[in-house]
C-alpha positions in Angstrom: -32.5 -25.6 21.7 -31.1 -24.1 18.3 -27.3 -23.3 18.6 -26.4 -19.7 17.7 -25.3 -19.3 14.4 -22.6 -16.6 13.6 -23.1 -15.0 11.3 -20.5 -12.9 9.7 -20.5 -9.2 8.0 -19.8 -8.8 4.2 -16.1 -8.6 3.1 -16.4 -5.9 0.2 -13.7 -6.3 -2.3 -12.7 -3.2 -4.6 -11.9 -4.8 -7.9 -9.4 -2.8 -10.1 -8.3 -4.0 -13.7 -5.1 -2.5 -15.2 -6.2 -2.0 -18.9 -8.8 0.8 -20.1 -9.8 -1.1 -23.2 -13.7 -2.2 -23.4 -13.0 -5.8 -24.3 -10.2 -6.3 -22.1 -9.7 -9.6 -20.7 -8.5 -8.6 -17.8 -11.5 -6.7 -17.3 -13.3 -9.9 -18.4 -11.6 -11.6 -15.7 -13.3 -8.9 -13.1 -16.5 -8.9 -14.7 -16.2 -13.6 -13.8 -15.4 -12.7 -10.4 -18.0 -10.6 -9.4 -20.6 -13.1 -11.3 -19.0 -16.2 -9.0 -18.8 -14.0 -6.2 -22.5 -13.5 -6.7 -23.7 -17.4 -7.5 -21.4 -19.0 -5.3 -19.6 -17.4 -2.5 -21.8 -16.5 0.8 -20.6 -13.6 2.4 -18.4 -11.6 -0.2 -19.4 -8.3 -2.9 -16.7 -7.5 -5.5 -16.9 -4.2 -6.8 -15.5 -2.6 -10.2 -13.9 0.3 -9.5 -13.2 2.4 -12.9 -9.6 4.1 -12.7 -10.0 5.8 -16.1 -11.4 9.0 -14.8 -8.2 9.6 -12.6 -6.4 12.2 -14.0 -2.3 11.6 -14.2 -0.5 12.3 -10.7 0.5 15.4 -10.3 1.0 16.8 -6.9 -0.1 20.2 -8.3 -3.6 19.3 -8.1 -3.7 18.7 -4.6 -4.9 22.0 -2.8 -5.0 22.3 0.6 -4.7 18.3 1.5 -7.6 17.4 -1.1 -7.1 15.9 -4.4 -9.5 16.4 -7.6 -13.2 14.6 -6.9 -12.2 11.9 -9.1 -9.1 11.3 -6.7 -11.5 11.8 -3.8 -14.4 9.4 -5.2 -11.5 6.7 -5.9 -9.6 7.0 -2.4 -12.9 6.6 -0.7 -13.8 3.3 -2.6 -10.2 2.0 -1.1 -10.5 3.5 2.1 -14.3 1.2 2.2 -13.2 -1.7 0.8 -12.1 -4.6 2.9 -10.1 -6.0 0.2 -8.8 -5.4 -3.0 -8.6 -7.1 -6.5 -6.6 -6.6 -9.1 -6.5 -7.7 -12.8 -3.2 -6.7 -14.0 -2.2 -6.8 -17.6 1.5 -7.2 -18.3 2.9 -4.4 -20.5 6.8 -4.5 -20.5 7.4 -6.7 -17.7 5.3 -4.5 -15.5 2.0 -3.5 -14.2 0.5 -1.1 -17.0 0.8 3.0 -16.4 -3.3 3.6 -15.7 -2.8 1.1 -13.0 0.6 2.6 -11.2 -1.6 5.7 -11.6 -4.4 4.4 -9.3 -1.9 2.8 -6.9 0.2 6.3 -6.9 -3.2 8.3 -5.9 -4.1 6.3 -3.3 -0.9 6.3 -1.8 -1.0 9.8 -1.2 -1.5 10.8 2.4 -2.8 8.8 4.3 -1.9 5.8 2.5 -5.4 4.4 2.1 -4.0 1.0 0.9 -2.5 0.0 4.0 -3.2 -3.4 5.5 -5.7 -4.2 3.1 -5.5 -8.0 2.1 -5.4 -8.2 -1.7 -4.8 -10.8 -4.2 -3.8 -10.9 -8.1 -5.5 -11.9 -11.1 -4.3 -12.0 -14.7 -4.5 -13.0 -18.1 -2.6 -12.3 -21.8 0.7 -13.9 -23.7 2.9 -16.1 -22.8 3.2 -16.7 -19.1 -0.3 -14.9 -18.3 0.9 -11.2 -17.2 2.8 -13.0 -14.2 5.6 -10.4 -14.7 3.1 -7.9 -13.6 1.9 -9.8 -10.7 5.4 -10.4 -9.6 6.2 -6.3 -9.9 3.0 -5.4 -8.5 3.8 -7.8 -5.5 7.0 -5.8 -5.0 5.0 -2.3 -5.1 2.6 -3.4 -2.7 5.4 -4.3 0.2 5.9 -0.5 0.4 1.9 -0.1 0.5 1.6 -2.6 3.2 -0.6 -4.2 0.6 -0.7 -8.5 2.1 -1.4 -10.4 -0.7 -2.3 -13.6 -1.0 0.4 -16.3 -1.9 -1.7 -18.9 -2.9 -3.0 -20.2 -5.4 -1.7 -18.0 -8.0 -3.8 -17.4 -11.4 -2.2 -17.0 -14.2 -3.8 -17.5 -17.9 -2.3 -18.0 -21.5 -5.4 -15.8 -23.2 -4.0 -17.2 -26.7 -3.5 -20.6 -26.1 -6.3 -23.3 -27.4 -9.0 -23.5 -26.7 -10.9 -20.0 -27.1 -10.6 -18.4 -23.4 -12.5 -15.3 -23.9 -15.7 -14.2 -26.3 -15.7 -11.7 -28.5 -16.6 -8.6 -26.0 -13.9 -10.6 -23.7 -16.1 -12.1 -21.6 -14.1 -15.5 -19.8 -15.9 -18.6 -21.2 -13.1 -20.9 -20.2 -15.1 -22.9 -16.8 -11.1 -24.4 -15.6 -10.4 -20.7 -15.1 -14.0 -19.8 -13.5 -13.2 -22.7 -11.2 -9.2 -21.2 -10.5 -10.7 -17.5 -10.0 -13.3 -19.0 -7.7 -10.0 -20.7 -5.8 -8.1 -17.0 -5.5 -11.6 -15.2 -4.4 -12.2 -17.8 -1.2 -8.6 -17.6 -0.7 -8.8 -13.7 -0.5 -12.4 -14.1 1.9 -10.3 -16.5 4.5 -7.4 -14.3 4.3 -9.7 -11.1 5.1 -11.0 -12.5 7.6 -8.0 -14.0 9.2 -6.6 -10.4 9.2 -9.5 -8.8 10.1 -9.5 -11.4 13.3 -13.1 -12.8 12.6 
């Protein structure tokens, strides 16, 4: 007799990178997380979500307790996703203004960010955009965003050897293998939360 094997439902993770530029590494970082997700992790869809069309907050726009259908479309992507991911750039010690942006609209009434599990990914000078993560950490305590704690990931984009391509895609396979770490982190943590 066969034992019954569980099997468990998708985790869908809304992936959402700070920067707007094509060739972002950041968004390079998303675009390796959904390929690993894809190849190697059983159980797990990560999604790009695109905050450029979001038009700046302005409470104006909302009429009769509906935002613009860019708002809408976005909200709803949240509101579905299981999870979230973020690739946060570091521009003046803090998350970048396209990115607040997103995180501001979804805040709106009802709060769709609430008790979503999330976790942090980032990449640029110095110490890697951790600023960002660190400030983005402390916005999502009023979200009741739960991030992961560990392991943390972090990347010097300019430091030898070559991280990214050209059209910023990662080609460093140390930080394929770290982003694999935070994405299996972020699956057991959703599903700890989510009690399965």
């Amino acid at each position: 007799m066969a034992a019954a094997i569980e099997v468990q439902p998708v985790i869908k993770v809304a992936a959402l990178c700070g920067s707007l530029r094509k060739a972002s590494f950041n968004r390079g970082l998303i675009r390796s997380a959904i390929k690993i997700s894809k190849e190697a992790i059983n159980g797990m869809e990560i999604e790009y979500v695109d905050i450029a069309p979001l038009p700046m907050l302005n409470t104006d726009l909302e009429v009769d307790g509906t935002y613009p259908p860019a708002v809408e479309a976005f909200r709803q992507k949240i509101l579905e996703a299981d999870s979230i991911l973020f690739a946060s750039p570091e521009y003046n010690y803090s998350v970048t203004a396209p990115l607040k942006n997103a995180i501001d609209w979804a805040s709106r009434p009802p709060n769709v960010w609430a008790d979503k599990p999330a976790a942090i990914i980032s990449t640029g000078g110095g110490f890697g955009g951790g600023l960002s993560q660190y400030h983005l950490r402390q916005i999502g305590v009023y979200l009741d965003l739960h991030f992961i704690n560990k392991p943390e990931f972090f990347l010097n984009a300019f430091q030898p050897p070559a991280k990214f391509d050209a059209e910023g895609n990662l080609i460093d396979e140390d930080a394929k293998k770290r982003i694999k770490e935070v994405i299996l982190s972020l699956q057991a943590f959703t599903r700890r939360l989510q009690g399965k």
